[in-house]
PAVEX-532692 format. One record per residue (C-alpha): chain; x, y, z. Coordinates in Angstrom, 3 decimals, decimal comma, m for minus. Each point is the difference from the previous one (the first is absolute). Layout:
<pts>
<pt><kette>A</kette><u>X</u><v>Y</v><w>Z</w></pt>
...
</pts>
This chain:
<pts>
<pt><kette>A</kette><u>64,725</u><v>15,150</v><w>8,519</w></pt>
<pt><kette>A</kette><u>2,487</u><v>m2,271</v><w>1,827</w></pt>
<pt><kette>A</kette><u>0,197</u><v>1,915</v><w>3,118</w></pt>
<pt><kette>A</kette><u>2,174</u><v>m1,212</v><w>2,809</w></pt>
<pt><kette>A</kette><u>0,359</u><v>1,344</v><w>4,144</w></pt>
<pt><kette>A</kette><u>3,188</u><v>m0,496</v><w>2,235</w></pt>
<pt><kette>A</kette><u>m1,410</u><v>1,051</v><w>3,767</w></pt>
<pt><kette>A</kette><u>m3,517</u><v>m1,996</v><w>0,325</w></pt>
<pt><kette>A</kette><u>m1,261</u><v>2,079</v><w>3,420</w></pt>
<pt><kette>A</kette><u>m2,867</u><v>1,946</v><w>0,363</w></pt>
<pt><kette>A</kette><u>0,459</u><v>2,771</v><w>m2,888</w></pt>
<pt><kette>A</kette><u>1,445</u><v>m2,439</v><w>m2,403</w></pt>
<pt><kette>A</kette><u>m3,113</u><v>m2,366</v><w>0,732</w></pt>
<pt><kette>A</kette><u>m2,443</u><v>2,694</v><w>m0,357</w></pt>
<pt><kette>A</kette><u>1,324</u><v>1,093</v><w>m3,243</w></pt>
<pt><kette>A</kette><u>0,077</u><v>m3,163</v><w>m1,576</w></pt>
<pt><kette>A</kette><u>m3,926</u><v>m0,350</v><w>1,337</w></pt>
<pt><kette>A</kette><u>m0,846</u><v>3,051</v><w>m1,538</w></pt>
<pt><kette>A</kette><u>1,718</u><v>m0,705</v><w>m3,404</w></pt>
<pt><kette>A</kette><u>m1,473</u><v>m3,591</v><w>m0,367</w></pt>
<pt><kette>A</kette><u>m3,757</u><v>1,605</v><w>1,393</w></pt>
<pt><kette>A</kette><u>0,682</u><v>2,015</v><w>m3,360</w></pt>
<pt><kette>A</kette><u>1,150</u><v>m2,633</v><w>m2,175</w></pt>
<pt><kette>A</kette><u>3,696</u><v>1,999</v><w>m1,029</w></pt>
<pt><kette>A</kette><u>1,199</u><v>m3,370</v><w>m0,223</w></pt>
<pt><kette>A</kette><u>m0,757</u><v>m3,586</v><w>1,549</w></pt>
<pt><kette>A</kette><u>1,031</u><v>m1,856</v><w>3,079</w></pt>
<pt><kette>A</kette><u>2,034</u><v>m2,990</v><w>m2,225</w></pt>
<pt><kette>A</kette><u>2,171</u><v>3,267</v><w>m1,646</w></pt>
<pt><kette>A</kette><u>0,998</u><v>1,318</v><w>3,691</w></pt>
<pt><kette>A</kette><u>3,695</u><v>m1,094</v><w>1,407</w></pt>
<pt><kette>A</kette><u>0,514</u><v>1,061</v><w>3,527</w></pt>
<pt><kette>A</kette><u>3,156</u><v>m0,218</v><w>2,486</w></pt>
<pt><kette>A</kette><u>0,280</u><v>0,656</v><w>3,649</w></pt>
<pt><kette>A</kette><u>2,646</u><v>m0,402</v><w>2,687</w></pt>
<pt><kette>A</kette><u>m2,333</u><v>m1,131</v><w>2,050</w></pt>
<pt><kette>A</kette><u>m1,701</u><v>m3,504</v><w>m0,960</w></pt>
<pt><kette>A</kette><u>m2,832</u><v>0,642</v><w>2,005</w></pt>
<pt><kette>A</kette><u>m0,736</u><v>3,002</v><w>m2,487</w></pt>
<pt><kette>A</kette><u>m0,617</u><v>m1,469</v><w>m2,698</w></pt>
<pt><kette>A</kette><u>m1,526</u><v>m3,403</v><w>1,635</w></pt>
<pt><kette>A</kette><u>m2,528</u><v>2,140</v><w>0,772</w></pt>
<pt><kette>A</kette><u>m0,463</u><v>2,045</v><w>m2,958</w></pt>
<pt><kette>A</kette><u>m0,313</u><v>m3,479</v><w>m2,076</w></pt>
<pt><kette>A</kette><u>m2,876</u><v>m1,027</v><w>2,093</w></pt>
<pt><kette>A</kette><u>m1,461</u><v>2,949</v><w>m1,168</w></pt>
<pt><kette>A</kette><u>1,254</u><v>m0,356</v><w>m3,934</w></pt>
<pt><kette>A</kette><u>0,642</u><v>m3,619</v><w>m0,167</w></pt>
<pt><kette>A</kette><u>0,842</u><v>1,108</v><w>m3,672</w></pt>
<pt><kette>A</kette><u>2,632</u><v>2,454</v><w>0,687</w></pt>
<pt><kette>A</kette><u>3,815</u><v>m1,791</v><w>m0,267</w></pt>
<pt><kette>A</kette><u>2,219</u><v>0,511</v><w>2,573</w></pt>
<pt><kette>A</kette><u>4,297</u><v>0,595</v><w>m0,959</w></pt>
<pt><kette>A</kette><u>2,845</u><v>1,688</v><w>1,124</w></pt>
<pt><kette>A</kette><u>0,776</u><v>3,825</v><w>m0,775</w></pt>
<pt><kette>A</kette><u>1,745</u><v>m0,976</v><w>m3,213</w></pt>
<pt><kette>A</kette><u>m3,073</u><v>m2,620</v><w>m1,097</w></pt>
<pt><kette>A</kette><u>m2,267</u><v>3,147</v><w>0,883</w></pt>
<pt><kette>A</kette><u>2,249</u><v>2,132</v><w>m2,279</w></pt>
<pt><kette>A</kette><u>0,858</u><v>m2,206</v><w>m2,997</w></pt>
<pt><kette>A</kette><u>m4,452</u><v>m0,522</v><w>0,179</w></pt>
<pt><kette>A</kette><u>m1,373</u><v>3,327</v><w>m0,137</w></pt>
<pt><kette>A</kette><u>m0,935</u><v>2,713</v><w>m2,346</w></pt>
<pt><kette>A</kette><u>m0,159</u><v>1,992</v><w>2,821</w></pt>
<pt><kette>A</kette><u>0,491</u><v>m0,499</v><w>3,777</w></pt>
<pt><kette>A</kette><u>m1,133</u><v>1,602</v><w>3,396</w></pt>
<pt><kette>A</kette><u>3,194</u><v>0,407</v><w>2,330</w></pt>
<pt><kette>A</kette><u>m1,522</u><v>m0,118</v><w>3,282</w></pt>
<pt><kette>A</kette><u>2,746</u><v>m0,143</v><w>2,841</w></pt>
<pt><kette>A</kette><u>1,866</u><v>1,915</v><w>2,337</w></pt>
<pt><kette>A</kette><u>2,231</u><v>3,037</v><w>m1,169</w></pt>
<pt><kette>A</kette><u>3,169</u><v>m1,886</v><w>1,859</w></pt>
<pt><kette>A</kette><u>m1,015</u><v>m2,894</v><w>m2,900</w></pt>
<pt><kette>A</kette><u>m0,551</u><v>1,844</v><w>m3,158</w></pt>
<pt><kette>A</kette><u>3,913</u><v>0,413</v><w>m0,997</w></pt>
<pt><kette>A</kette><u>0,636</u><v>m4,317</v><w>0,359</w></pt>
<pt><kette>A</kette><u>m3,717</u><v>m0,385</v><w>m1,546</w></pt>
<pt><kette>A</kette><u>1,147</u><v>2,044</v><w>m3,487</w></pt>
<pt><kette>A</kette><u>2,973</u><v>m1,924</v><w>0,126</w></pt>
<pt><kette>A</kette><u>m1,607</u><v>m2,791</v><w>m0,435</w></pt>
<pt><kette>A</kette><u>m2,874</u><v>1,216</v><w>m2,451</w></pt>
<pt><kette>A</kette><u>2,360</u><v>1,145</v><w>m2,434</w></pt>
<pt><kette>A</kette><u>2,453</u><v>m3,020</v><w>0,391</w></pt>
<pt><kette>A</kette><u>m2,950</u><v>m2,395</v><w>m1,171</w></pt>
<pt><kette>A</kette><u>m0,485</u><v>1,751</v><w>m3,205</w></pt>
<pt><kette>A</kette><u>m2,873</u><v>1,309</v><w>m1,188</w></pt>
<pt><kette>A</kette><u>m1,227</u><v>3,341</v><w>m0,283</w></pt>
<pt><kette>A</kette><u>m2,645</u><v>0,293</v><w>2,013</w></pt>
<pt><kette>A</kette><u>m1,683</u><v>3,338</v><w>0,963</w></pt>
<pt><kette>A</kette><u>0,619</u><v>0,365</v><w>3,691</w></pt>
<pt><kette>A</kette><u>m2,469</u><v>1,594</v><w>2,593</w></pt>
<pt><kette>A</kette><u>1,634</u><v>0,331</v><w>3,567</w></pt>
<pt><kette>A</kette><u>m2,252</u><v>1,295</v><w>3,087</w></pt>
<pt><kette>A</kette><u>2,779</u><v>0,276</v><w>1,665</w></pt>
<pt><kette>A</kette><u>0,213</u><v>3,599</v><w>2,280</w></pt>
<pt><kette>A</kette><u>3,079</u><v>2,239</v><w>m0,440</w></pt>
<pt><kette>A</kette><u>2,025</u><v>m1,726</v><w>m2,730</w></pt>
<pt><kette>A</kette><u>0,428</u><v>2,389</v><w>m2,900</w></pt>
<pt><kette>A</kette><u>m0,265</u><v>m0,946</v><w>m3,479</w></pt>
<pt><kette>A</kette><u>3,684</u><v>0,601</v><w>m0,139</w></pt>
<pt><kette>A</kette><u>0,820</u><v>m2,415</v><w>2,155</w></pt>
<pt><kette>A</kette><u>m2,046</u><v>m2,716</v><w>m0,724</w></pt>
<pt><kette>A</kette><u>1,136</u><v>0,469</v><w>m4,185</w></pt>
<pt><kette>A</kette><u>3,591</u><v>m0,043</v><w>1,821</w></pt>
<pt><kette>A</kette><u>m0,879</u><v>m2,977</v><w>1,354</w></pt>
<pt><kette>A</kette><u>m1,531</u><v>m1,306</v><w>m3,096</w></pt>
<pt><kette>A</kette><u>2,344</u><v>1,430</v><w>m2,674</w></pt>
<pt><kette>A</kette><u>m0,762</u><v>2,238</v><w>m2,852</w></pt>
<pt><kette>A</kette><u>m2,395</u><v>m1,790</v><w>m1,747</w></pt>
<pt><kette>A</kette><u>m2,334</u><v>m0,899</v><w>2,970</w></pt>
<pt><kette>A</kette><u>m3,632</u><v>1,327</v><w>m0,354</w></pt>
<pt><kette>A</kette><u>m1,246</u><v>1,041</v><w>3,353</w></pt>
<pt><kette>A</kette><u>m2,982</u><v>2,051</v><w>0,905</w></pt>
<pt><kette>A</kette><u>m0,202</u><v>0,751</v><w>3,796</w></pt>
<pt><kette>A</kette><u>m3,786</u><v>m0,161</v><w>1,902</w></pt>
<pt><kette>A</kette><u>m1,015</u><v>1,718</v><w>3,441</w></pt>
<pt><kette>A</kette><u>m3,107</u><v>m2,030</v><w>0,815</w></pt>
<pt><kette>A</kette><u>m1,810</u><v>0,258</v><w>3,350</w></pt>
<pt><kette>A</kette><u>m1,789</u><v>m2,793</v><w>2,642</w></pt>
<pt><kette>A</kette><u>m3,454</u><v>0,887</v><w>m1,636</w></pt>
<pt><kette>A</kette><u>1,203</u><v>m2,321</v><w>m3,306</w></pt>
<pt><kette>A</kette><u>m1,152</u><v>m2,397</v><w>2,187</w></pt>
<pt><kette>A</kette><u>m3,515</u><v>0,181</v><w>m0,796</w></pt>
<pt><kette>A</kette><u>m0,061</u><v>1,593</v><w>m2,954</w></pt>
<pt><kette>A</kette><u>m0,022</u><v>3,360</v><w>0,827</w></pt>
<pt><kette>A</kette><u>4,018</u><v>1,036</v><w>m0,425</w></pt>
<pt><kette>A</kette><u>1,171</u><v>3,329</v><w>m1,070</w></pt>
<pt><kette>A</kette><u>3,597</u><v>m0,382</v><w>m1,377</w></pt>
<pt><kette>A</kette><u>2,084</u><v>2,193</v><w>m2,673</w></pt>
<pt><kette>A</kette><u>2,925</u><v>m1,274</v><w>m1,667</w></pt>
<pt><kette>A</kette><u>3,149</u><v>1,627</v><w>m1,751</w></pt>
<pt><kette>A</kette><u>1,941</u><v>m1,832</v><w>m3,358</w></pt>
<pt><kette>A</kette><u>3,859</u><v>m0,947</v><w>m0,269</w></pt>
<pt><kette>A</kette><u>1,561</u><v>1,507</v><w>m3,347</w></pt>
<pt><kette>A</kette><u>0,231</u><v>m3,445</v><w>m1,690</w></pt>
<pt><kette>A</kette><u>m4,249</u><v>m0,206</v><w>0,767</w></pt>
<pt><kette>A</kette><u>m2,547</u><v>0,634</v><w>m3,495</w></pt>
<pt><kette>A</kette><u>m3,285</u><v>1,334</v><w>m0,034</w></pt>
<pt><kette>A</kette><u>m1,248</u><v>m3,713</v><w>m0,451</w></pt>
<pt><kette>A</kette><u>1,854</u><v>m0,325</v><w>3,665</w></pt>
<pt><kette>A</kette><u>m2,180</u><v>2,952</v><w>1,220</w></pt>
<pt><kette>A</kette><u>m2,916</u><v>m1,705</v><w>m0,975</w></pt>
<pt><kette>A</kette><u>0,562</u><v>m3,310</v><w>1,397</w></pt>
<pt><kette>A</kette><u>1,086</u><v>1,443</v><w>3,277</w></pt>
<pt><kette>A</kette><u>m3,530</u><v>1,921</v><w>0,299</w></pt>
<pt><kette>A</kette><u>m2,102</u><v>m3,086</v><w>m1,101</w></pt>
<pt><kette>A</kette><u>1,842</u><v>m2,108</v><w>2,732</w></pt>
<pt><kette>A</kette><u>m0,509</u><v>2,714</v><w>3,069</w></pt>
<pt><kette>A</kette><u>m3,137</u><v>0,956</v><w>m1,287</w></pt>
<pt><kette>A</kette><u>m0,864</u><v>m3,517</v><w>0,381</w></pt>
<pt><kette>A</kette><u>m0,081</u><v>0,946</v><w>3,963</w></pt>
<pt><kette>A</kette><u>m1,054</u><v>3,770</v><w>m0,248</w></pt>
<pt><kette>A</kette><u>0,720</u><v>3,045</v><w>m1,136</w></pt>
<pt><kette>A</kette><u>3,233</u><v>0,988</v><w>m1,717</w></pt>
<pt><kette>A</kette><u>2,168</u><v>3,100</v><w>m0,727</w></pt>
<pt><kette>A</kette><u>3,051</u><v>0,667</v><w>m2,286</w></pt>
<pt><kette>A</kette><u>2,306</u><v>2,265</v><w>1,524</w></pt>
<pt><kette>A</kette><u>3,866</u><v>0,988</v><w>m0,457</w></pt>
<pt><kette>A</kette><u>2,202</u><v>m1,469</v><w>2,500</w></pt>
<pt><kette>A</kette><u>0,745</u><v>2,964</v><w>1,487</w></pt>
<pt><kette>A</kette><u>m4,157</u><v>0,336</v><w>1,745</w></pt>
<pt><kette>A</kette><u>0,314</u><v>m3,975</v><w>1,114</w></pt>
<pt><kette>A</kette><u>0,878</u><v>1,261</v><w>3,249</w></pt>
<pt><kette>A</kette><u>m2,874</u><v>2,477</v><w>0,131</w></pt>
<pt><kette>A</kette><u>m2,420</u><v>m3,191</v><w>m1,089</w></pt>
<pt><kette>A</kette><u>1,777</u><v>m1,724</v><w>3,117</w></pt>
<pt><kette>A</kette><u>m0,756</u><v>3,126</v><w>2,452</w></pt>
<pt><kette>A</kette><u>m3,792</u><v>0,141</v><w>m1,461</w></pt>
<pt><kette>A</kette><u>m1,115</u><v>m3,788</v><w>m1,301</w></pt>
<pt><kette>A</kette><u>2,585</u><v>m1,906</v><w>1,157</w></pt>
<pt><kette>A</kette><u>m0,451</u><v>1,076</v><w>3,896</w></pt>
<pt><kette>A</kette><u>m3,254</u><v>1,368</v><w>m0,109</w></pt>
<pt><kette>A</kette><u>m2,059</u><v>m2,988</v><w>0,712</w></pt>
<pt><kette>A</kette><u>1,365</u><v>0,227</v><w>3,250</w></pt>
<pt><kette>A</kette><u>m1,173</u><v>3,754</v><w>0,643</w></pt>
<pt><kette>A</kette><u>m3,295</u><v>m0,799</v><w>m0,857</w></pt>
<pt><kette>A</kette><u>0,091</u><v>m3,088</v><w>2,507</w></pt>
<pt><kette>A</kette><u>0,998</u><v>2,919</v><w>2,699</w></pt>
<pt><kette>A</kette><u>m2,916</u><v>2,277</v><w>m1,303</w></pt>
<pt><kette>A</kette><u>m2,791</u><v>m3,060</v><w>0,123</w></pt>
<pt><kette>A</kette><u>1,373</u><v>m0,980</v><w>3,439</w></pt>
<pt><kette>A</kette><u>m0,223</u><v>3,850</v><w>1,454</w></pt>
<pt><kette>A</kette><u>m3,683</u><v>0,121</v><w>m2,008</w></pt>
<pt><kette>A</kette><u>m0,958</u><v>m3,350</v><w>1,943</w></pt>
<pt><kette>A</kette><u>1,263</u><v>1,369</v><w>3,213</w></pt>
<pt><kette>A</kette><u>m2,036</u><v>3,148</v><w>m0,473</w></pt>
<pt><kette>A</kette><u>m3,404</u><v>m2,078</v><w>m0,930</w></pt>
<pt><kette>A</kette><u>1,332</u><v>m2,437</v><w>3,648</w></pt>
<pt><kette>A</kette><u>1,062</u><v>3,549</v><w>2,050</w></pt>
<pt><kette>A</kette><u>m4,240</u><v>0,624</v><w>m1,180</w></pt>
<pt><kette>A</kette><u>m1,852</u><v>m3,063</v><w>1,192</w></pt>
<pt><kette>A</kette><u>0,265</u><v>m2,482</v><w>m2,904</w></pt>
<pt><kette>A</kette><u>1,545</u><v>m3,028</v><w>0,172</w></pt>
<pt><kette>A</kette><u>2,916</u><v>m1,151</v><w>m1,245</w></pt>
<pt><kette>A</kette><u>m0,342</u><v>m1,894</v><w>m2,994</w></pt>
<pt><kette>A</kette><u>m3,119</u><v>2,332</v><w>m0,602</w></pt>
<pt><kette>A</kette><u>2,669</u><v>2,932</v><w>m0,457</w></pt>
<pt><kette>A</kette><u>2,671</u><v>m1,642</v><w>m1,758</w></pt>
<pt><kette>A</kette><u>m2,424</u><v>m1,431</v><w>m2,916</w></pt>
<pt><kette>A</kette><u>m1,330</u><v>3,406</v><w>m0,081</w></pt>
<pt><kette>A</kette><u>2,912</u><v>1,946</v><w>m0,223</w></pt>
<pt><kette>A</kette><u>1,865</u><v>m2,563</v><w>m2,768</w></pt>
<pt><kette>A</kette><u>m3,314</u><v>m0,015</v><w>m2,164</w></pt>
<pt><kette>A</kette><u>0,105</u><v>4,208</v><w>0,298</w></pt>
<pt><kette>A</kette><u>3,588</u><v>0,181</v><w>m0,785</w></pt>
<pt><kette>A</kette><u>m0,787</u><v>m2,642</v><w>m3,094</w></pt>
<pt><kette>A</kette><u>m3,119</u><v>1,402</v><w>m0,933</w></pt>
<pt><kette>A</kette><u>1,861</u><v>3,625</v><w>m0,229</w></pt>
<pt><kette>A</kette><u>3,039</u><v>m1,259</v><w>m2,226</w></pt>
<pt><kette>A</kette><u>m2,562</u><v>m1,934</v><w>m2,255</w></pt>
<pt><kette>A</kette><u>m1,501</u><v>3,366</v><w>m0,627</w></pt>
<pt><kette>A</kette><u>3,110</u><v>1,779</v><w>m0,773</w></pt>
<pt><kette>A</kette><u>0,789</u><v>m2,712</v><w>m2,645</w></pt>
<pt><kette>A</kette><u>m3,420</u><v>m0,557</v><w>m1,456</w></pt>
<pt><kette>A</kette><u>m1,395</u><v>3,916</v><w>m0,611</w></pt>
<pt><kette>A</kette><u>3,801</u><v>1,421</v><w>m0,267</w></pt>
<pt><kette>A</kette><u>m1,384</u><v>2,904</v><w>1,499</w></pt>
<pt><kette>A</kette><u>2,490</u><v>1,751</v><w>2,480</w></pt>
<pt><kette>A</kette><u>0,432</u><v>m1,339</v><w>3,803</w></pt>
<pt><kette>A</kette><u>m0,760</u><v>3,928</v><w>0,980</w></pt>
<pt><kette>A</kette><u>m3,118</u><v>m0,029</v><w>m2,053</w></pt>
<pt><kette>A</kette><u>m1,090</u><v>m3,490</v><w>1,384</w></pt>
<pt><kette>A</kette><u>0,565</u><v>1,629</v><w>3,497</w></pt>
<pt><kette>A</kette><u>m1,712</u><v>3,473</v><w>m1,036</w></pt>
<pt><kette>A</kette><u>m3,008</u><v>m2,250</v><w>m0,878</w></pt>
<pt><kette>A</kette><u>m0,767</u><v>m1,466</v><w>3,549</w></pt>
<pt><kette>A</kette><u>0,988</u><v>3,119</v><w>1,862</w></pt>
<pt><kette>A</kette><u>m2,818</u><v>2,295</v><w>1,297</w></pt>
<pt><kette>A</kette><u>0,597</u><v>3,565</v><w>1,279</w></pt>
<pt><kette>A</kette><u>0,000</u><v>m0,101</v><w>3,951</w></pt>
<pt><kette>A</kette><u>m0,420</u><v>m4,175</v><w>m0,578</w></pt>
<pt><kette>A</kette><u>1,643</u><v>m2,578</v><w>1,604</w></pt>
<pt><kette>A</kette><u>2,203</u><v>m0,966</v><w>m2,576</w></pt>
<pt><kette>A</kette><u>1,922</u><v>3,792</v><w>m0,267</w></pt>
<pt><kette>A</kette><u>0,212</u><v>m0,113</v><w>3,839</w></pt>
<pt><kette>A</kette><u>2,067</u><v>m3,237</v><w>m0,139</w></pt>
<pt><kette>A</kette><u>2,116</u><v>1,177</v><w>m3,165</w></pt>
<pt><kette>A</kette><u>1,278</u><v>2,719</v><w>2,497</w></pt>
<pt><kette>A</kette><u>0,412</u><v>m1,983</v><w>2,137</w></pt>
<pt><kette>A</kette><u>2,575</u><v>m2,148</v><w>m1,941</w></pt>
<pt><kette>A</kette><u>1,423</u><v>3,222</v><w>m1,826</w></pt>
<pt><kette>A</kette><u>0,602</u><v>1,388</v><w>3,553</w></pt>
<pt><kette>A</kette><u>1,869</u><v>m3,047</v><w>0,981</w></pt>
<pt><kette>A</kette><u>2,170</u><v>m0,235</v><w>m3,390</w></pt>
<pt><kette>A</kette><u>m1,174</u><v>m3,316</v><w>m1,634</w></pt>
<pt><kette>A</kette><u>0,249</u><v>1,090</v><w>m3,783</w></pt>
<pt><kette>A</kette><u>3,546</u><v>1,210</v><w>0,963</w></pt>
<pt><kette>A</kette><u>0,743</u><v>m2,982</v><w>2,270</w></pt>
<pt><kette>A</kette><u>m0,721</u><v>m2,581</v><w>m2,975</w></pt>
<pt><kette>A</kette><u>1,726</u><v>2,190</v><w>m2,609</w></pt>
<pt><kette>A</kette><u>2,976</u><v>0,216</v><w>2,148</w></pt>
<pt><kette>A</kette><u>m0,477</u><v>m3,853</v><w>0,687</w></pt>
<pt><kette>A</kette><u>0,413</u><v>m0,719</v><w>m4,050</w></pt>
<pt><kette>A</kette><u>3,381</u><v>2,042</v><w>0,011</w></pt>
<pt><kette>A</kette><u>1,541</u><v>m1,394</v><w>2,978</w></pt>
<pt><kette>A</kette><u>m0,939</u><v>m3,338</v><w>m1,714</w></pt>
<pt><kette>A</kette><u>1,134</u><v>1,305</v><w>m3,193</w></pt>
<pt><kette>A</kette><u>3,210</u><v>1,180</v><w>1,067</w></pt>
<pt><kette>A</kette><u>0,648</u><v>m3,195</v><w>2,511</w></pt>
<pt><kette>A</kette><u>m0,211</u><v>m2,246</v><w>m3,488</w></pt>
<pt><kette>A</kette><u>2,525</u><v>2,258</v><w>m1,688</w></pt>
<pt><kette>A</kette><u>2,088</u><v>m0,494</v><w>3,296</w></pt>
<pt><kette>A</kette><u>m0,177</u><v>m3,749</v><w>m0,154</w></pt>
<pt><kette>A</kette><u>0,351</u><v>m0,008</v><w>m3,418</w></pt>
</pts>
């Protein structure tokens, strides 16, 4: 696969990482543009293999291509991707632009799946979903879950739920940041130390999800499991009921939710 990237920063880079760590393609059949030179300077010290062009080079290269930029950039970025030629299948990150616009953008033809990753692609660990443009085949569906599944796990959805997979994946990293923090503070608030309580609470909070994924037994059965009558563990879940958590992070995913559609 000729596969080519316009917007080298940090979700961009960690894609490509994870595709080449899974040999989808090789460094030498990568093309890569950025505004900013630094960008890809520094992703070429990475992948001294990976060629570095303009938008249109990127376009006129590539099978397929990751559109990683701003929303404000997408419209100009099309432009320019469907003005080189080509017919490459196009896979933008970009939050709040609409499959409608961007194929308005790209005219009628254009191919264009749009991707809600989150931070945790990173390292691996991403959980994104993805809706197709009407031009897209099922050959496009499968090439867009071999490249994010390159970084994690991966979800078809209409476009319609992307905003829901913003409110819930998309933002949710960061309400589990505020969870492990308040855990932390907790373990601190009861004598340990620090960096005692924070590697305690983010192993617990990994430790839990890993279970959730690896028996796909449900989260209430996981919790019925470690919860004694008159125990500890059903005195704190009152505790939390009592002071609305479940109903604080479900409302949290549908202000989020509904805050995408607004931007959007």
């Amino acid at each position: 696969m000729k596969l080519g990237i316009i917007g080298c920063g940090k979700m961009g880079t960690a894609l490509l990482r994870g595709i080449l760590a899974r040999g989808i393609c090789a460094e030498s059949d990568v093309c890569a543009s950025d505004c900013v030179t630094a960008a890809t300077a520094a992703l070429q010290e990475v992948h001294p293999d990976v060629t570095i062009g303009t938008n249109e080079d990127v376009a006129g290269h590539s099978d397929a291509m990751l559109l990683c930029v701003k929303p404000h950039q997408i419209a100009e970025t099309l432009q320019q991707v469907a003005a080189a030629g080509g017919d490459p299948l196009v896979i933008s990150i970009a939050a709040g632009v609409s499959l409608e616009k961007m194929q308005a953008a790209m005219g009628p033809k254009g191919r264009i799946a749009r991707v809600m990753p989150n931070t945790p692609a990173l390292i691996g660990k991403g959980a994104a979903a993805f809706s197709l443009g009407s031009q897209c085949t099922e050959a496009d569906g499968q090439t867009v879950t071999a490249l994010l599944g390159a970084v994690g796990h991966v979800e078809q959805v209409p476009e319609s739920l992307l905003n829901a997979v913003t409110g819930l994946s998309g933002s949710g990293p960061a309400y589990v940041y505020t969870i492990i923090e308040a855990l932390a503070d907790g373990g601190v608030v009861m004598g340990l130390s620090k960096p005692q309580a924070l590697r305690l609470a983010a192993q617990t909070v990994a430790g839990a999800a890993e279970m959730v994924i690896q028996t796909g037994e449900h989260p209430a059965q996981l919790r019925d499991a470690v919860t004694s009558p008159g125990g500890t563990t059903i005195a704190a879940l009152a505790k939390l009921e009592e002071k609305g958590l479940r109903s604080a992070l479900i409302e949290a995913v549908r202000t989020a939710a509904m805050r995408a559609d607004e931007l959007g």
